[in-house]
TIRO-2110 file (N, C-alpha, C; in Angstrom, 1 decimal):
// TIRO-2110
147.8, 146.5, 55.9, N, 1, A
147.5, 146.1, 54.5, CA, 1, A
148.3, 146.9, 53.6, C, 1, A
148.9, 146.5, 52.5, N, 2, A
150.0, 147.2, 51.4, CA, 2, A
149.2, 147.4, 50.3, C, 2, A
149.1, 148.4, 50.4, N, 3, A
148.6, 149.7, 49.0, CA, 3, A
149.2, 148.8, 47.4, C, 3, A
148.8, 148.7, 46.7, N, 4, A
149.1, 148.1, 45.4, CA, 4, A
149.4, 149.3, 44.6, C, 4, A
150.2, 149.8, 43.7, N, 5, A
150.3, 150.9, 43.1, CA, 5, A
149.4, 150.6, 42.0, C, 5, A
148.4, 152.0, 40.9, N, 6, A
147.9, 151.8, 40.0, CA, 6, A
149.1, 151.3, 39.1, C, 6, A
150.5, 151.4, 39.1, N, 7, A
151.2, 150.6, 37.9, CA, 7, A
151.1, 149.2, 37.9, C, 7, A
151.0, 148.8, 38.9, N, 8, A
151.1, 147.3, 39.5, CA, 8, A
149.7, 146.8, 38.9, C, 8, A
149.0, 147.3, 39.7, N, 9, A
147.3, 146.8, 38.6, CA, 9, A
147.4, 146.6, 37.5, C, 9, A
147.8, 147.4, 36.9, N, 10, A
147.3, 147.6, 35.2, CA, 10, A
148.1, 146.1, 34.8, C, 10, A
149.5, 145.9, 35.5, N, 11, A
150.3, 145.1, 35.1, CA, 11, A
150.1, 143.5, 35.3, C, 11, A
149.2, 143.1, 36.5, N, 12, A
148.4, 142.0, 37.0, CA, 12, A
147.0, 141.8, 36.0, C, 12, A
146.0, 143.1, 35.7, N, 13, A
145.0, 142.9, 35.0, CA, 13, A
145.6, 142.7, 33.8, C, 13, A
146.9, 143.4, 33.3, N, 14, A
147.7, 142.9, 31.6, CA, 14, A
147.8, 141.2, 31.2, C, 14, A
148.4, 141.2, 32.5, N, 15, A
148.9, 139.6, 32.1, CA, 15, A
148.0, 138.7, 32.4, C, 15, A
146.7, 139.1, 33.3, N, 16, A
145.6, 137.5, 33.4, CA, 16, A
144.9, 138.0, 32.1, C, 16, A
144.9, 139.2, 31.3, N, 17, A
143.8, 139.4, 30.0, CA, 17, A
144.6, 138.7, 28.9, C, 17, A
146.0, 138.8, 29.2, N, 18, A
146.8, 138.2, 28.2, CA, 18, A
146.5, 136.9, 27.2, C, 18, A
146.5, 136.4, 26.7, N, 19, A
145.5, 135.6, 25.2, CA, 19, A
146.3, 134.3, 25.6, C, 19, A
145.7, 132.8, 26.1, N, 20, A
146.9, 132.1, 26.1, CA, 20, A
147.2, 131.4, 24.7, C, 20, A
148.8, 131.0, 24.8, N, 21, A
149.4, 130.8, 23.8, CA, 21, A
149.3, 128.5, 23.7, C, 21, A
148.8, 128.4, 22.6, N, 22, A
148.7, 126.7, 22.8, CA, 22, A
150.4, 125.8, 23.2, C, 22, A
149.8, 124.8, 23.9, N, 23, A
151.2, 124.3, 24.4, CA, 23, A
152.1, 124.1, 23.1, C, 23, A
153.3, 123.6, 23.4, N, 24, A
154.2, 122.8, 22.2, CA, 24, A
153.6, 121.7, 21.6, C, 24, A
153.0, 121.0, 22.8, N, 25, A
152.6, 119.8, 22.3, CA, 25, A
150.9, 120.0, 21.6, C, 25, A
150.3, 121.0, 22.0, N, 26, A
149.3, 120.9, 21.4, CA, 26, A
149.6, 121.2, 19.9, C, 26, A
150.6, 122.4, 19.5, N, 27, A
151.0, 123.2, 18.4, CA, 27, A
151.3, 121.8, 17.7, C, 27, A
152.1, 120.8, 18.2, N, 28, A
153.0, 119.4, 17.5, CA, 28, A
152.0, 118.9, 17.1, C, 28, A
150.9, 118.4, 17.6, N, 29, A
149.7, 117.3, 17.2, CA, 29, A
149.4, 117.7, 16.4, C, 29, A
148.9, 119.1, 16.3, N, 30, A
147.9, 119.8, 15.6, CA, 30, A
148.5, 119.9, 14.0, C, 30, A
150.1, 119.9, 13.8, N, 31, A
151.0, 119.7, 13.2, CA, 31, A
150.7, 118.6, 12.2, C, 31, A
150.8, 117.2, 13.1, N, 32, A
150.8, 115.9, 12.5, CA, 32, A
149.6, 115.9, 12.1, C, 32, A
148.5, 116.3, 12.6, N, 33, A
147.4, 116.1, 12.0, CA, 33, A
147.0, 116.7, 10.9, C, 33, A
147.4, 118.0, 10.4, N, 34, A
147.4, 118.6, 9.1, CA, 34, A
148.3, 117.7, 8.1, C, 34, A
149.5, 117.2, 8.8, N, 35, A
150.3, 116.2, 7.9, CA, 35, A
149.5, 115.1, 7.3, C, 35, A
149.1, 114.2, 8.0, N, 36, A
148.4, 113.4, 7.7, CA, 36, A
147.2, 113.6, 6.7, C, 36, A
146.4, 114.2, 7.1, N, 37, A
145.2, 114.7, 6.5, CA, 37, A
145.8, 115.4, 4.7, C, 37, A
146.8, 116.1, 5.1, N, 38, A
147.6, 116.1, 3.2, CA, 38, A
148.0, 114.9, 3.0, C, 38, A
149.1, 114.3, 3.5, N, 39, A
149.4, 113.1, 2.8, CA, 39, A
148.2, 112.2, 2.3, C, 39, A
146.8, 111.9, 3.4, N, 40, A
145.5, 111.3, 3.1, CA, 40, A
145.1, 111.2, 1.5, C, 40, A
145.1, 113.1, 1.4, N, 41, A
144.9, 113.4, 0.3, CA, 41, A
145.2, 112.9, -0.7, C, 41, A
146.7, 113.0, -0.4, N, 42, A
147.3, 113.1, -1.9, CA, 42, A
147.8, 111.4, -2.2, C, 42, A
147.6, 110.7, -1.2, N, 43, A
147.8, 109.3, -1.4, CA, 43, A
146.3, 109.0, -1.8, C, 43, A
145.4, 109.7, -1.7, N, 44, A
143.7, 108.9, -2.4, CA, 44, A
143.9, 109.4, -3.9, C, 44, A
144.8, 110.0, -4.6, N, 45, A
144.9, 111.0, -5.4, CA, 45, A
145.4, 109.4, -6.3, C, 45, A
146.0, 108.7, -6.2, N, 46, A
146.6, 107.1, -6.7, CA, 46, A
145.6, 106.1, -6.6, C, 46, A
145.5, 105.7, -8.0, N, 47, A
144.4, 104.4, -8.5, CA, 47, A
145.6, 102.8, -8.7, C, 47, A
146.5, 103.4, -9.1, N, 48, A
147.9, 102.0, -9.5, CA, 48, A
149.3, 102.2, -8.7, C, 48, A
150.0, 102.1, -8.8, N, 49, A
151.7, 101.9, -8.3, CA, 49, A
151.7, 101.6, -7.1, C, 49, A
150.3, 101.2, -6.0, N, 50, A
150.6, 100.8, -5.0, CA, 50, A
152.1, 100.3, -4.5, C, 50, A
152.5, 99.3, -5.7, N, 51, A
153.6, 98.4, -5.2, CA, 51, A
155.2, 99.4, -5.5, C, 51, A
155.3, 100.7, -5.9, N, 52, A
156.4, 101.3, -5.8, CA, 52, A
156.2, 101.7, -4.0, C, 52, A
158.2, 102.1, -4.3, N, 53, A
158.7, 101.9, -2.6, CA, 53, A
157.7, 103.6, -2.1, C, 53, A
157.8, 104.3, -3.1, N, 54, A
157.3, 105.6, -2.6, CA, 54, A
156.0, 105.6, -1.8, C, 54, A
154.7, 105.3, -2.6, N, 55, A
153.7, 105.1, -2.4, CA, 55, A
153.6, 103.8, -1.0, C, 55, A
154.7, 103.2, -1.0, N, 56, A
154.6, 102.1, -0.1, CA, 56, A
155.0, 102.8, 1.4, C, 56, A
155.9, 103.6, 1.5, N, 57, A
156.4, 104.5, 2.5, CA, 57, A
155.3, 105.3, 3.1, C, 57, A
154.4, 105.7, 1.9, N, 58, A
153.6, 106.7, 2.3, CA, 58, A
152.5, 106.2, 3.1, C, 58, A
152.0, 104.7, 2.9, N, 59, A
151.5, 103.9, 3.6, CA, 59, A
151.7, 103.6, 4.7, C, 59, A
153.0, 103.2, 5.1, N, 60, A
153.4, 103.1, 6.1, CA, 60, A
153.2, 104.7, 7.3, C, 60, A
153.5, 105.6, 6.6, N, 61, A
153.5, 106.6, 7.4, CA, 61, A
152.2, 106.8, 8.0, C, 61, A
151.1, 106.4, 7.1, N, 62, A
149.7, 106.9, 7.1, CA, 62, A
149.6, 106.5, 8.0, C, 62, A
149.9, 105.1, 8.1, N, 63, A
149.5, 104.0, 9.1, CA, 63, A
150.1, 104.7, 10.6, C, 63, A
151.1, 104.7, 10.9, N, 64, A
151.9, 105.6, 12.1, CA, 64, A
151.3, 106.3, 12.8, C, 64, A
150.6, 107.4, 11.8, N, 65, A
150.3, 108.9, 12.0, CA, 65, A
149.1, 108.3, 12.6, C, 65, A
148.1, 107.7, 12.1, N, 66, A
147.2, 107.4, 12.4, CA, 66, A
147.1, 106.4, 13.9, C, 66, A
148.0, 105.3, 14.2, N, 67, A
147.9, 105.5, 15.5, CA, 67, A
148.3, 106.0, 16.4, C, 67, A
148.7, 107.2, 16.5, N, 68, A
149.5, 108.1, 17.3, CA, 68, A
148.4, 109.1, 17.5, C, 68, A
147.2, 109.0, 16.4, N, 69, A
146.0, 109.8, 17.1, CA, 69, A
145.8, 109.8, 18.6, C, 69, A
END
């Protein structure tokens, strides 16, 4: 049987205590979903100009983000 050194422990109990870090892809969703949820906002924030291109884009986006949930 091979003896583990006390350096070796500390270094095995380090890294399984170690904090995990969220994937890319969870970091990316979590991303769009803050996007959305501001744009939400700030597009309920509009009673008229529906029909300019801006507001019309933003629509579009809404729509996207939303099925990509």
């Amino acid at each position: 049987m091979h003896a583990t050194s006390p350096r070796g422990r500390f270094v095995a109990v380090a890294v399984t205590a170690k904090p995990k870090r969220k994937s890319a892809a969870a970091s990316s969703a979590g991303k769009m979903e803050e996007a959305r949820q501001m744009l939400a906002e700030i597009y309920g924030w509009f009673s008229e100009g529906f029909d300019t291109k801006d507001l019309q884009e933003a629509k579009v986006l809404l729509d996207e983000l939303a099925e990509g949930r």
